[in-house]
N, C-alpha and C positions, 0 to 999 in steps of 0.2 A: 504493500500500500504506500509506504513512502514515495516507492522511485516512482510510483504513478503519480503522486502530489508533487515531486521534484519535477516531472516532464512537462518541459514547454514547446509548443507547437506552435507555428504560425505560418501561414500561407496566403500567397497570394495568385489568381490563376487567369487567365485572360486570351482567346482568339483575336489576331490583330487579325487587319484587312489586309495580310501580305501575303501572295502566292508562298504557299511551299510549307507554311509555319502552319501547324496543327494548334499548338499550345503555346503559351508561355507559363511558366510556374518558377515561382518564386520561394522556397521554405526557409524555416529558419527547427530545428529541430536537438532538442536539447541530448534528449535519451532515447526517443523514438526509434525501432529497428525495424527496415521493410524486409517482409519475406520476399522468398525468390519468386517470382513474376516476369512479363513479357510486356514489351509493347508493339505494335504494330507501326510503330513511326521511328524513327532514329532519335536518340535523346542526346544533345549534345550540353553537356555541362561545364561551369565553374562556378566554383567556391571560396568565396570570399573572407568567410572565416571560417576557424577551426579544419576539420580534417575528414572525411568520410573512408571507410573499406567498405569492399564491394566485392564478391566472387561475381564474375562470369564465365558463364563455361567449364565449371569445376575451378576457375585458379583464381585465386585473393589478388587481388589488387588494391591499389590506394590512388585520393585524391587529395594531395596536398593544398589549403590552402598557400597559395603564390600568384607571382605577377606571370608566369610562365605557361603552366601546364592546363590545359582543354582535356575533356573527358569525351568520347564520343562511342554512347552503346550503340551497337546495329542491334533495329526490329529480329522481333522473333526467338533472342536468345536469351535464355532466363539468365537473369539477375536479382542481387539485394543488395542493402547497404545498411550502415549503420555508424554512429561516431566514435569516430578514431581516436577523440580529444574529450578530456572533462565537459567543457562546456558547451558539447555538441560542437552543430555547423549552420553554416547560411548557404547556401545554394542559389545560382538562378540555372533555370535548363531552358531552353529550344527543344521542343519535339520536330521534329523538320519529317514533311514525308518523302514517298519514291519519286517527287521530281525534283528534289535537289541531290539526294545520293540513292544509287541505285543499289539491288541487290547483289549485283556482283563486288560491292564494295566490302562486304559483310564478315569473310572471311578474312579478309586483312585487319578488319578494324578488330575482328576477336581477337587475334594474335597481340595485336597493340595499339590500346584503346584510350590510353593518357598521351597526347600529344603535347612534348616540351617545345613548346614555341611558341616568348613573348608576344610579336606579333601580331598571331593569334588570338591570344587571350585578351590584346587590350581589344581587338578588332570586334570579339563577341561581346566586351562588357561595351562597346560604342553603339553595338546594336542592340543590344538593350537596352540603353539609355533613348534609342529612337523608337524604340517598339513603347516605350511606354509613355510616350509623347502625341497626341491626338496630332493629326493633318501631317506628319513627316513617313508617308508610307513610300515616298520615292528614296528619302534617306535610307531608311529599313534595307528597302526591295536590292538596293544599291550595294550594301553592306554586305548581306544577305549572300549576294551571288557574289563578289569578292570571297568570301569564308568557304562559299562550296566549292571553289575551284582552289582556295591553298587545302580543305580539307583531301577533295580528290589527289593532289600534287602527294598529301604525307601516305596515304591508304595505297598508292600506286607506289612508295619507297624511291620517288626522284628526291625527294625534299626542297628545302630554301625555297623562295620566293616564286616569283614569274619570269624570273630572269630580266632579259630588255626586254623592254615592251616593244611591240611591234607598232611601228607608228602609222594609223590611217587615216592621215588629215580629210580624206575625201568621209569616212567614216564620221569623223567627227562633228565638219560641217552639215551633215544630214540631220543626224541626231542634233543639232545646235539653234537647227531651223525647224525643228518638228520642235523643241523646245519653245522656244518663240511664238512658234504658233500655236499654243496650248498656256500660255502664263498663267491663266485663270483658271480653267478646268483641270490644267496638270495633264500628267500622261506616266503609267504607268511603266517598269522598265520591261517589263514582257513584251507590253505590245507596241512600245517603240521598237524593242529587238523583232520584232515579228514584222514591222512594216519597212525596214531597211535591211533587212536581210543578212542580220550579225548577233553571232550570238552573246546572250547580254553581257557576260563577264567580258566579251572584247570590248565590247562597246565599250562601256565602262572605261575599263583601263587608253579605249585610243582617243576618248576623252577629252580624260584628266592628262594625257600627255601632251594633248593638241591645247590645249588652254590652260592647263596647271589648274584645274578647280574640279570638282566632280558635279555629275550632271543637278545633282540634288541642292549642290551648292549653288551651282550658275540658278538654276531655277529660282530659289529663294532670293536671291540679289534682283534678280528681273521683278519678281513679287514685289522686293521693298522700293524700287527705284519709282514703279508706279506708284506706288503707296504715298513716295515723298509727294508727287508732285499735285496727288489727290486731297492730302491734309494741305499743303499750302492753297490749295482752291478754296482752302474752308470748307471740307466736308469734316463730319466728325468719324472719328477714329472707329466705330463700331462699323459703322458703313463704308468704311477704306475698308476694311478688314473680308469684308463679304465680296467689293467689287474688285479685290487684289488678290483671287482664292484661296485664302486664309480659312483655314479651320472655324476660328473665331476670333474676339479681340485679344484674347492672352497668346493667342497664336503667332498674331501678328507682333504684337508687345515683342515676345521672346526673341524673336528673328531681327526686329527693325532696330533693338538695343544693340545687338551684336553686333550689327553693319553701322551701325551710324551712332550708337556711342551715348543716344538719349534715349525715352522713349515717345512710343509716338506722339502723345498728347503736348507732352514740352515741346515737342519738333515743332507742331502746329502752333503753341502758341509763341516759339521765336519771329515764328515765321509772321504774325501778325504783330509783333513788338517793331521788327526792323521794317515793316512799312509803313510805320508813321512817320 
């Protein structure tokens, strides 16, 4: 009865609107141990505090909390886990399904399923920070498929990075003007890749190498640039925010601070101070 009264639980669990991501879950678990179970999507983890063991496949494994190492179970094969540390652990996972890693990835990732590499790891806590952010599904999407192709890279035993990138200014220009011509509604990175004819993680990468920005970032600058020029007309900032496709007003707030250093309300009222 005690260690039942010592045990703390807490959880947080959440579907975004991003291709590929089944789950989000988030725990925090003190004493808590799961039995051996299965999931039918790939669980890609890290642990921010404390420490987790886990067998899969008959053999014990560990997840260090560190700045380093990524956990990534394949579907279908039983696991458990339990704290490795007094005071438990914190977890966040991605359940991802078969269109980010495929089945025949499965057998590599049992063999070795803690991926050491920085990276990595700060690349999946960046996408979590956009998964849990309303109207950043292009940041997410963007992220997203960066992490599947270094995941594919360490499961196929090449390692390191992408190498050079292969540079396709023609590539970029496409995707830069289908950008443009979306400000407001957005455009998801699937079906940009689907209407130029590249698949997303190149896109992506011929980019960010043809402009130094990623597509998620160009986008939001285009958002806030319109944004400026709609609060200095003297519209209010709630209605900038809908006609600049912004989530909402904190949406807009968050992005227009970042770029421009104020927010938008003070923007708009400099803007009427320096024209008297």
């Amino acid at each position: 009865m005690g260690s039942e009264r010592n045990d703390r639980r807490s959880v947080s669990a959440w579907r975004p609107r991003v291709p590929g991501v089944v789950e989000v879950f988030h725990a925090h678990y003190t004493e808590y141990a799961y039995p051996m179970h299965v999931h039918d999507a790939w669980t890609l983890l890290i642990v921010d505090d404390g420490a987790v063991r886990y067998d899969l496949d008959r053999h014990e494994h560990g997840t260090p909390h560190d700045t380093d190492t990524v956990s990534l179970l394949p579907p279908h094969v039983p696991h458990n886990g339990s704290p490795a540390t007094p005071d438990g652990f914190r977890k966040r996972v991605l359940y991802l399904d078969a269109s980010r890693l495929g089945d025949d990835l499965i057998g590599p990732a049992v063999d070795g399923p803690d991926l050491r590499d920085p990276v990595l790891r700060r690349r999946v806590g960046q996408l979590h920070a956009a998964l849990a952010l309303p109207g950043e599904e292009l940041e997410a999407e963007s992220r997203l498929t960066l992490i599947g192709g270094r995941l594919h890279r360490h499961l196929r035993h090449r390692g390191g990075d992408a190498g050079a990138v292969r540079r396709d200014p023609v590539l970029a220009r496409r995707l830069r003007e289908l950008l443009d011509e979306r400000v407001v509604p957005g455009i998801g990175l699937e079906e940009a890749a689907g209407l130029v004819s590249a698949h997303p993680a190149h896109l992506v990468r011929a980019f960010s190498a043809a402009y130094g920005i990623a597509p998620h970032q160009y986008l939001m600058s285009r958002r806030v640039d319109r944004a400026r020029r709609l609060l200095l007309a003297g519209r209010g900032v709630a209605d900038v925010a809908g006609a600049t496709g912004f989530y909402d007003q904190a949406h807009l707030t968050r992005h227009f601070k970042r770029l421009v250093g104020v927010t938008p309300g003070r923007y708009r009222g400099s803007g009427r101070t320096g024209g008297r």
